[in-house]
TIMIRO-816378 format. One record per residue (C-alpha): residue number from 1; x, y, z. Coordinates in nm, 2 decimals, m for minus. Layout:
% TIMIRO-816378
<NUM <X Y Z>>
...
This chain:
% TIMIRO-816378
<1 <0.00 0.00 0.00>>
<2 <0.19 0.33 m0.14>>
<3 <0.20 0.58 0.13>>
<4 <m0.03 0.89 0.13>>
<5 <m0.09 1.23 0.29>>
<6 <m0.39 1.27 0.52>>
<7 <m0.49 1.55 0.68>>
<8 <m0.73 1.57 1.01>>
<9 <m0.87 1.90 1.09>>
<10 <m0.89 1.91 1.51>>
<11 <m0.86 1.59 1.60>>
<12 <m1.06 1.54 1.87>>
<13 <m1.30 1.32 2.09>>
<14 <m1.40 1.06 1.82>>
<15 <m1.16 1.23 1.54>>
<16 <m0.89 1.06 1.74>>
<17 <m0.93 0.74 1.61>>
<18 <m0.93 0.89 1.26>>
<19 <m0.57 0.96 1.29>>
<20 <m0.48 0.65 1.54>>
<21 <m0.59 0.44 1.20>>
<22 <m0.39 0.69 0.96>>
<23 <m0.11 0.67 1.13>>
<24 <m0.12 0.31 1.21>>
<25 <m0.20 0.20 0.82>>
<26 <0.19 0.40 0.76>>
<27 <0.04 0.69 0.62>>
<28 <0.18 1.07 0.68>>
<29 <m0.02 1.25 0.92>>
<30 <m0.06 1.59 0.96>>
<31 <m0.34 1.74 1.21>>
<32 <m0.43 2.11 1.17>>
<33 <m0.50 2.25 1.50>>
<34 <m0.57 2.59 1.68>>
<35 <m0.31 2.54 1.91>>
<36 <0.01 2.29 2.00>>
<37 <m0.14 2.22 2.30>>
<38 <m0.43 2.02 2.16>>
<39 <m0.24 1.72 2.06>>
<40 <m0.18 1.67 2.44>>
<41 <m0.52 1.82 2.57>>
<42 <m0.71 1.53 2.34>>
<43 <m0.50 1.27 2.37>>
<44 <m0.32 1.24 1.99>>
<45 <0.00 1.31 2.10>>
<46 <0.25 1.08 1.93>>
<47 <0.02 0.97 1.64>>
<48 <0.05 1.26 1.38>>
<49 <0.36 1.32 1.17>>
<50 <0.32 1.72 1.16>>
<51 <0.13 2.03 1.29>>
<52 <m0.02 2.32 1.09>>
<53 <m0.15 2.57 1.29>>
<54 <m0.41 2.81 1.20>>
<55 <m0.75 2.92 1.31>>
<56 <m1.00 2.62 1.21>>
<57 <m1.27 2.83 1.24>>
<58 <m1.23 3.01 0.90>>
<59 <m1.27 2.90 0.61>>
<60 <m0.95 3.08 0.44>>
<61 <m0.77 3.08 0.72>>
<62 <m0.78 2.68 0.67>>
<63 <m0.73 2.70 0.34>>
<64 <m0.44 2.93 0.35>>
<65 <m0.26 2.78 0.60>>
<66 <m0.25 2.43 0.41>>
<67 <m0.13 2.66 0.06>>
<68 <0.15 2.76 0.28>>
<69 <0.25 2.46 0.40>>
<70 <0.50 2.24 0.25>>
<71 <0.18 2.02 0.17>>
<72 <0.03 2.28 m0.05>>
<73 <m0.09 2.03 m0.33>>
<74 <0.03 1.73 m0.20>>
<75 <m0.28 1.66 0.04>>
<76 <m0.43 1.27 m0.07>>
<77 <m0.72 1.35 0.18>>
<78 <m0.87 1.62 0.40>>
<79 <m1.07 1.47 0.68>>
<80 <m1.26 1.64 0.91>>
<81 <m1.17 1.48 1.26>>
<82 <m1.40 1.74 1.48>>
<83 <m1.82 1.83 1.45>>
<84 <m1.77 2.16 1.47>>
<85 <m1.48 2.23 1.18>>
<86 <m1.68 1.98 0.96>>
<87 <m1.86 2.20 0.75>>
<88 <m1.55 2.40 0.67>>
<89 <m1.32 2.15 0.56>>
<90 <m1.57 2.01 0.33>>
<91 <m1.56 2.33 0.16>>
<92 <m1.12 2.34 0.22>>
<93 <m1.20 1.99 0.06>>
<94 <m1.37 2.10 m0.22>>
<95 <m1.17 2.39 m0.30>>
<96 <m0.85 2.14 m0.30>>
<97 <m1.02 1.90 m0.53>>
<98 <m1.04 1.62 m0.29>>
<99 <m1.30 1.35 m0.18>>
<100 <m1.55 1.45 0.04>>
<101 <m1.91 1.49 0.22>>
<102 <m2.05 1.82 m0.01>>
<103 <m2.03 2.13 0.18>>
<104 <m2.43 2.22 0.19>>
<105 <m2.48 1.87 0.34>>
<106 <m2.25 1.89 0.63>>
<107 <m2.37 2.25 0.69>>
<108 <m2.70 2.10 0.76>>
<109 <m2.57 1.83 0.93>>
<110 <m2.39 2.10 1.16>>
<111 <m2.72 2.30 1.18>>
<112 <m3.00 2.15 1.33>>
<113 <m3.29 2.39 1.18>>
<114 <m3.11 2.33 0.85>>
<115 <m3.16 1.98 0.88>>
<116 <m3.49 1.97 0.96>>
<117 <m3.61 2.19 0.69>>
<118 <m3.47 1.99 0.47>>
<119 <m3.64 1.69 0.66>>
<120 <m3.95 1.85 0.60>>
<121 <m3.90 1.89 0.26>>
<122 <m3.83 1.57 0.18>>
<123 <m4.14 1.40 0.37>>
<124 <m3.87 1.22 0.61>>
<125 <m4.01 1.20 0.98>>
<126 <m3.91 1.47 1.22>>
<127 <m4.03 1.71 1.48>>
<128 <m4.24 1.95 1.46>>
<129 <m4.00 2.30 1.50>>
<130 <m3.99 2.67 1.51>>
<131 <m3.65 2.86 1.45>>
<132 <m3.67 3.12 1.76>>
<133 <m3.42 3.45 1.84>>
<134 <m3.61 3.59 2.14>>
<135 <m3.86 3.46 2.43>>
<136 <m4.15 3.60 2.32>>
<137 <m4.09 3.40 1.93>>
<138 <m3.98 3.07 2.17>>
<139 <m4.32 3.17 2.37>>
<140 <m4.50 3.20 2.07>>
<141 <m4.37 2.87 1.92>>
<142 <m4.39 2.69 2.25>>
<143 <m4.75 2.69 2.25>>
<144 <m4.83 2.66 1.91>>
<145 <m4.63 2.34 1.91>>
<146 <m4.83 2.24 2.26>>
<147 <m4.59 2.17 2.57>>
<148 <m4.41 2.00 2.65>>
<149 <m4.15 2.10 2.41>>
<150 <m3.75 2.11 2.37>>
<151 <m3.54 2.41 2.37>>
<152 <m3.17 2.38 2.20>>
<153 <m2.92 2.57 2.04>>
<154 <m2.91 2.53 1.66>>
<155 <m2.53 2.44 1.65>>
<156 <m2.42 2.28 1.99>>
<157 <m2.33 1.92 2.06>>
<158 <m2.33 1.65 2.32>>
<159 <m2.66 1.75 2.48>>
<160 <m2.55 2.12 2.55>>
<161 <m2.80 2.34 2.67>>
<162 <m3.09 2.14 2.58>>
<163 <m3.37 2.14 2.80>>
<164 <m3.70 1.97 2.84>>
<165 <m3.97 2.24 2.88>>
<166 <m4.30 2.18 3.04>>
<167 <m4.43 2.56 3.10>>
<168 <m4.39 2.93 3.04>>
<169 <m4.20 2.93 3.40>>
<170 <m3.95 2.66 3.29>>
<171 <m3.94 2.83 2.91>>
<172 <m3.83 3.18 3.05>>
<173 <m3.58 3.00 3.31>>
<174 <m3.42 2.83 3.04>>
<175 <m3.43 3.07 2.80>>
<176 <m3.26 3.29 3.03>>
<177 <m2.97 3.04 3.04>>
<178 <m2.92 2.98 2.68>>
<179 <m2.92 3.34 2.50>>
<180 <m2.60 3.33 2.76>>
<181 <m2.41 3.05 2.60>>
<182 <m2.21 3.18 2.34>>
<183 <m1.92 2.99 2.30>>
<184 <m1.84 2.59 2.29>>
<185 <m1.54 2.34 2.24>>
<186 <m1.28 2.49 2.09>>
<187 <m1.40 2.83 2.09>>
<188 <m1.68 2.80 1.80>>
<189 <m1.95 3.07 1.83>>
<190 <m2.28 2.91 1.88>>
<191 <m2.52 3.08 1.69>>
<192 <m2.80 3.36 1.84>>
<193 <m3.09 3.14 1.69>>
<194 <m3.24 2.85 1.87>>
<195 <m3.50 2.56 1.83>>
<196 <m3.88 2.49 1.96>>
<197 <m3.91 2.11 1.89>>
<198 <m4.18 1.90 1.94>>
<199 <m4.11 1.68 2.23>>
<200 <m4.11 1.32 2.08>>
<201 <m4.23 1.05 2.30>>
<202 <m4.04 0.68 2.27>>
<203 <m3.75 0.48 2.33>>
<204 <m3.41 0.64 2.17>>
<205 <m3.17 0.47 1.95>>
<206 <m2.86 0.59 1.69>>
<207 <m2.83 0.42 1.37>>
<208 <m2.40 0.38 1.26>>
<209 <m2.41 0.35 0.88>>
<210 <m2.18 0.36 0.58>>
<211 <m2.35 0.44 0.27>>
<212 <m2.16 0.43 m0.07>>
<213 <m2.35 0.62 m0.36>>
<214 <m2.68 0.62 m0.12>>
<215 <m2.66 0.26 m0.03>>
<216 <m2.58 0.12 0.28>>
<217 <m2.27 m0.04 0.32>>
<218 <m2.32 m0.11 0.70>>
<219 <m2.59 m0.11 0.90>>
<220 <m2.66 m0.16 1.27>>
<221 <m2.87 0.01 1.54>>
<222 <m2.74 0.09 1.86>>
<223 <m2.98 0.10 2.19>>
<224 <m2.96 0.38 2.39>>
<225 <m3.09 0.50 2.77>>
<226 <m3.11 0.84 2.90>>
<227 <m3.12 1.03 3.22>>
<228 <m3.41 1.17 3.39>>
<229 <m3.61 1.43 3.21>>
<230 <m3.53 1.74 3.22>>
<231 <m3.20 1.62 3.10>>
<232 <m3.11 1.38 2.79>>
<233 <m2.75 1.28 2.88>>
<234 <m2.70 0.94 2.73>>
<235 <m2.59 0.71 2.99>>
<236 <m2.65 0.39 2.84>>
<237 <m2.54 0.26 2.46>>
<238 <m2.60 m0.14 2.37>>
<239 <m2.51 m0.23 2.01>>
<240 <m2.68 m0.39 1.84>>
<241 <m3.03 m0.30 2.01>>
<242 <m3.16 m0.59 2.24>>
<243 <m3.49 m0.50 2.24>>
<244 <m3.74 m0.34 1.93>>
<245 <m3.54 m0.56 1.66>>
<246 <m3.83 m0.61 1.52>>
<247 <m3.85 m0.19 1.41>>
<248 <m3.48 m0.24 1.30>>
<249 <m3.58 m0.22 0.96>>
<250 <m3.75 0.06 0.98>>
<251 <m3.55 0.28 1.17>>
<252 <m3.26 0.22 0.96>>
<253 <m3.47 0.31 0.66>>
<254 <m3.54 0.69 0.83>>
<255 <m3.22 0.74 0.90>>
<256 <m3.09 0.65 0.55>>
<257 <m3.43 0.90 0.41>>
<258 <m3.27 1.19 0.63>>
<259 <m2.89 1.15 0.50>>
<260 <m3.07 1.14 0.16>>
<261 <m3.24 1.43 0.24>>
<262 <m2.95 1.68 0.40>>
<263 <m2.74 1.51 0.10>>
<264 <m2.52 1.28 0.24>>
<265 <m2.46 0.95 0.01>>
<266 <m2.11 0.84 0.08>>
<267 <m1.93 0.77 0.40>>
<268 <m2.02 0.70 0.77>>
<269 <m2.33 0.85 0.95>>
<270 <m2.45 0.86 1.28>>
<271 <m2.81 0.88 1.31>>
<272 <m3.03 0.95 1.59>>
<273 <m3.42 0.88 1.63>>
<274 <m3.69 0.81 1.84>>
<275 <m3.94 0.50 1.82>>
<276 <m4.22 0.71 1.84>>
<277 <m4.62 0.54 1.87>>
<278 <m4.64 0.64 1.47>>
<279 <m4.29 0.54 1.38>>
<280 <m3.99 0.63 1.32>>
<281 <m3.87 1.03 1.38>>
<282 <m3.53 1.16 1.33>>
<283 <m3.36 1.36 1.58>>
<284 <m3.08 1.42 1.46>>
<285 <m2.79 1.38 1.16>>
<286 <m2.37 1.38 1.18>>
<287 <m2.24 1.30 0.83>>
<288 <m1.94 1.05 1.07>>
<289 <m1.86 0.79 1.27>>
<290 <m2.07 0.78 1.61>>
<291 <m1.89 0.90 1.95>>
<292 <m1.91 0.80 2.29>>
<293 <m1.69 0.47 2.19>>
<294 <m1.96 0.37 1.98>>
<295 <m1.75 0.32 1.68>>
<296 <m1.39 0.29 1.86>>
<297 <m1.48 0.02 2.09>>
<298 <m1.86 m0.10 2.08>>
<299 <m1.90 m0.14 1.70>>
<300 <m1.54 m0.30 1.72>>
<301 <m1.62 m0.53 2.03>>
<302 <m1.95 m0.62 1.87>>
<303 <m1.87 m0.71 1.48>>
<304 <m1.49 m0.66 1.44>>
<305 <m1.58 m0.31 1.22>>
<306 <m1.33 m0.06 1.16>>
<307 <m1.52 0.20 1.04>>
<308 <m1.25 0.43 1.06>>
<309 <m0.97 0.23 0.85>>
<310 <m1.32 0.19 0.62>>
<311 <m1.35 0.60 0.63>>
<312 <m0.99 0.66 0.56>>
<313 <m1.00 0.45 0.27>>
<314 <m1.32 0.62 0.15>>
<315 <m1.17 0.95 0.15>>
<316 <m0.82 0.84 m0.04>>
<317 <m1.08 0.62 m0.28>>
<318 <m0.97 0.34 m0.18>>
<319 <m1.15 m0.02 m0.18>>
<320 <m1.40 m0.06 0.13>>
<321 <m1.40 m0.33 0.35>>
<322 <m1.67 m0.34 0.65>>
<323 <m1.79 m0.67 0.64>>
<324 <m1.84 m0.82 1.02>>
<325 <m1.56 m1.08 1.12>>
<326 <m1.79 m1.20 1.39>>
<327 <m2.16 m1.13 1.56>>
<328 <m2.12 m1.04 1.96>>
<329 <m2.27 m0.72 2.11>>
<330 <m2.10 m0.45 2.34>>
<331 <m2.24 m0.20 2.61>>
<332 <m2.13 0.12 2.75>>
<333 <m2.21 0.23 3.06>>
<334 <m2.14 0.60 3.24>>
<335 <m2.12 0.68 3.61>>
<336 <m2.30 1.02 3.69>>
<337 <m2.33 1.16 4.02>>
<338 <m2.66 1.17 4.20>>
<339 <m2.57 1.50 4.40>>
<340 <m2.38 1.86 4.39>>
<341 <m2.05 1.80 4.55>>
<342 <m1.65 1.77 4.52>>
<343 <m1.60 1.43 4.37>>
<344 <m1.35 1.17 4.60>>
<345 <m1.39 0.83 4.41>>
<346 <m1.60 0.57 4.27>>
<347 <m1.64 0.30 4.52>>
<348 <m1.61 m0.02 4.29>>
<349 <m1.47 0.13 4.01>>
<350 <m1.12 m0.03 4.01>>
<351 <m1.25 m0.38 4.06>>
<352 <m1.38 m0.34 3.74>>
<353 <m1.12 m0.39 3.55>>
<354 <m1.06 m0.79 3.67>>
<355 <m1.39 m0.85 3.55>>
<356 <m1.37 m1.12 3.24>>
<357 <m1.68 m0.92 3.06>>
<358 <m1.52 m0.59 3.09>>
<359 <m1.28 m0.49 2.81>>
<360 <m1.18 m0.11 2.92>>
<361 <m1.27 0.10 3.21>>
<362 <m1.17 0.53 3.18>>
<363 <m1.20 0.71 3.49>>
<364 <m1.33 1.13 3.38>>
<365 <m1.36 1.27 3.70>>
<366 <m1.04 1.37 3.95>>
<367 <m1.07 1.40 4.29>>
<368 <m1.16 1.70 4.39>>
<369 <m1.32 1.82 4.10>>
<370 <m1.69 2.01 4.16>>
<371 <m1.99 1.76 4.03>>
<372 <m2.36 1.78 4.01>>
<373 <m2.64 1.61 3.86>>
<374 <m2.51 1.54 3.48>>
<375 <m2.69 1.82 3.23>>
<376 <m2.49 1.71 2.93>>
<377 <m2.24 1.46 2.84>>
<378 <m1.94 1.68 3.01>>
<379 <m2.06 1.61 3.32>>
<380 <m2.02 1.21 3.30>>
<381 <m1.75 1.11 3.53>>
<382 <m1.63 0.74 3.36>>
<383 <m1.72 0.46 3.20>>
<384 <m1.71 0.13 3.11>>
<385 <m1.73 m0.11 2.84>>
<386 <m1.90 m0.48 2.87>>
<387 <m1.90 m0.72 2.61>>
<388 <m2.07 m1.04 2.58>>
<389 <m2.32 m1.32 2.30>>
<390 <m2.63 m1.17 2.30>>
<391 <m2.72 m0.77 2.34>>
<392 <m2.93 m0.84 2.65>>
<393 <m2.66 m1.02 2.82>>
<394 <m2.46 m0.67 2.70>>
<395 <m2.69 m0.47 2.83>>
<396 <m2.81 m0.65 3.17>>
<397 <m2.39 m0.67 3.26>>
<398 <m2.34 m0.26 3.22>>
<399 <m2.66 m0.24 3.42>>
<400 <m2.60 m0.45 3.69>>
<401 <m2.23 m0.32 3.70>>
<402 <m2.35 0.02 3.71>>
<403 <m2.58 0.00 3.99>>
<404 <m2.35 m0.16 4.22>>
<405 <m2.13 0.15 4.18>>
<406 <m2.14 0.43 4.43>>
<407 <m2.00 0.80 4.40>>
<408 <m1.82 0.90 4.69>>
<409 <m1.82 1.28 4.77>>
<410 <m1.57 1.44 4.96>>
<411 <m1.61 1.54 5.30>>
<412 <m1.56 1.89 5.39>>
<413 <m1.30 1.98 5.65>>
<414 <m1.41 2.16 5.93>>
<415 <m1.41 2.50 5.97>>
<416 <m1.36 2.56 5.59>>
<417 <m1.68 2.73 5.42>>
């Protein structure tokens, strides 16, 4: 296999395993990065070949910085390897001539009230949504939608600032909060525009699939459970599902309509929808792999699927190959804390790592860091992966596992406020 030159912009969170793969199939890596410090802060350091820094925020700063780099047309691929960069290096991409999801589709992958316009005009299942700037617009769209309802930002991530909203009292209380987040990972602006969704009733799930020229390569659907409501931190992924296979079918078949529908026909998606009592409805799009370890370790664990070797190969045009070397399922599990406090421990946590069914345990939390009831998926403080035949087996182990864990808060000392 002749060598080639990839390039990740950000790798981070789930991007790291894009360049892990790059740079473990020999190829030359280079990651383009806001700052020198990132390949330590998300944990790539060691696996990249080169650095360009520049502000991956702008379009022609990206683009500029690559022209004056010593790879200026030499790039075989440019990946994006972060959410929030992806829309812009699919236009660098595009302006360099090389393979990749088209720009308009991973801007409305990137912006949720893009997305579901184009839902709606395609006829592809969704929520019912108003595009909002003020209270009195949210107010407005809150009850013509009918409460409950969900407020979000247009262009956050991993649960951010989105809230469950049963009344005009909860509305304005969160509403309050949200026109105040301005800022997310890695410094992106999130936009001054906000959602009113219809709250969808059901069990959620994510559907991981790799589509070449509109079909799917891959398929599976991956179970997921969620925290209390107001919140919707997933704490819970089992893949494949163990339970609803007989829906499979049709969940997969909405989340391939809504790729269709944003415009994404090539490459790996990660789909998210809600069994709804009429069907299938999409909640959301990402035009890549899924994160939370669903595709580094579940999908893996489960079927043998590297679907980022099969991603780098997509974008260098390279022969795919994502068959399943074997049928097992995975869980993931995440320990959240039941209580504001300064975290000490996890009683049980250590032990386990010596258990046969457990494949990889990650500690989040330090001691002494400040906790509270999870809102988003920041405020997870570890996890663990099971593994085992059948997804209920999967699923029963994390749950058992999880519930015989205990957070332990530490004390304060006397006399200190």
């Amino acid at each position: 296999m002749s060598i080639k030159t990839v390039a990740f912009v950000e790798p981070s969170f789930y991007g790291v395993s894009f360049a892990r793969v790059a740079y473990e199939q020999g190829h030359n890596v280079i990651s383009i990065v806001s700052s020198t410090e990132n390949p330590q802060k998300y944990g790539y350091e060691g696996i990249y070949h080169d650095l360009i820094v520049t502000d991956i925020r702008d379009e022609e700063a990206l683009y500029q910085a690559i022209q004056a780099s010593p790879y200026a047309g030499k790039l075989d691929a440019l990946i994006p390897a972060t959410d929030y960069a992806s829309h812009l290096t699919a236009r660098v991409a595009e302006r360099l001539g090389l393979r990749g999801i088209p720009y308009e589709a991973a801007l409305k992958a990137r912006n949720k009230d893009l997305a579901r316009q184009a839902y709606a005009e395609h006829g592809v299942p969704g929520a019912k949504f108003k595009k909002v700037k003020t209270y009195e617009e949210a107010l407005a769209a809150s009850e013509e939608i009918g409460f409950p309802v969900v407020l979000k930002p247009t262009n956050a991530a991993s649960s951010q600032n989105v809230y469950f909203i049963h009344s005009e009292t909860d509305l304005k209380a969160a509403f309050d909060i949200i026109v105040e987040f301005k800022v997310t990972y890695m410094d992106f602006k999130v936009r001054d525009e906000y959602l009113i969704e219809e709250y969808l009733e059901g069990p959620e799930f994510s559907v991981e699939l790799f589509l070449s020229e509109g079909v799917p390569l891959f398929q599976t659907v991956t179970e997921k459970l969620t925290s209390p409501l107001p919140y919707f931190v997933e704490l819970v992924h089992t893949l494949p599902t163990p339970s609803y296979t007989e829906q499979e079918e049709d969940l997969i078949r909405a989340a391939v309509d809504a790729l269709h529908a944003i415009g994404i026909v090539n490459g790996p998606s990660h789909v998210e929808v809600k069994l709804t009592p009429s069907g299938p409805r999409i909640i959301e799009v990402n035009g890549r792999p899924g994160g939370d370890n669903i595709s580094s370790d579940l999908l893996v664990q489960a079927f043998g699927i590297d679907i980022f070797e099969a991603t780098v190969n997509y974008y260098l045009n390279r022969p795919i190959e994502i068959g399943k070397k074997h049928e097992r399922a995975a869980a993931i599990a995440y320990v959240t804390a039941d209580q504001e406090g300064l975290f000490e421990s996890i009683d049980g946590f250590a032990a386990l790592q010596a258990h046969p069914q457990v494949v990889r345990t990650h500690l989040i939390a330090q001691p002494g860091d400040a906790v509270a009831v999870a809102k988003s998926s920041d405020d997870r403080l570890g996890y663990f992966i099971t593994t085992a035949e059948t997804p209920q087996e999967a699923k029963q182990l994390a749950l058992q596992l999880l519930s015989n864990l205990q957070v332990v808060y530490r004390q304060q000392e006397a006399g200190i406020a």
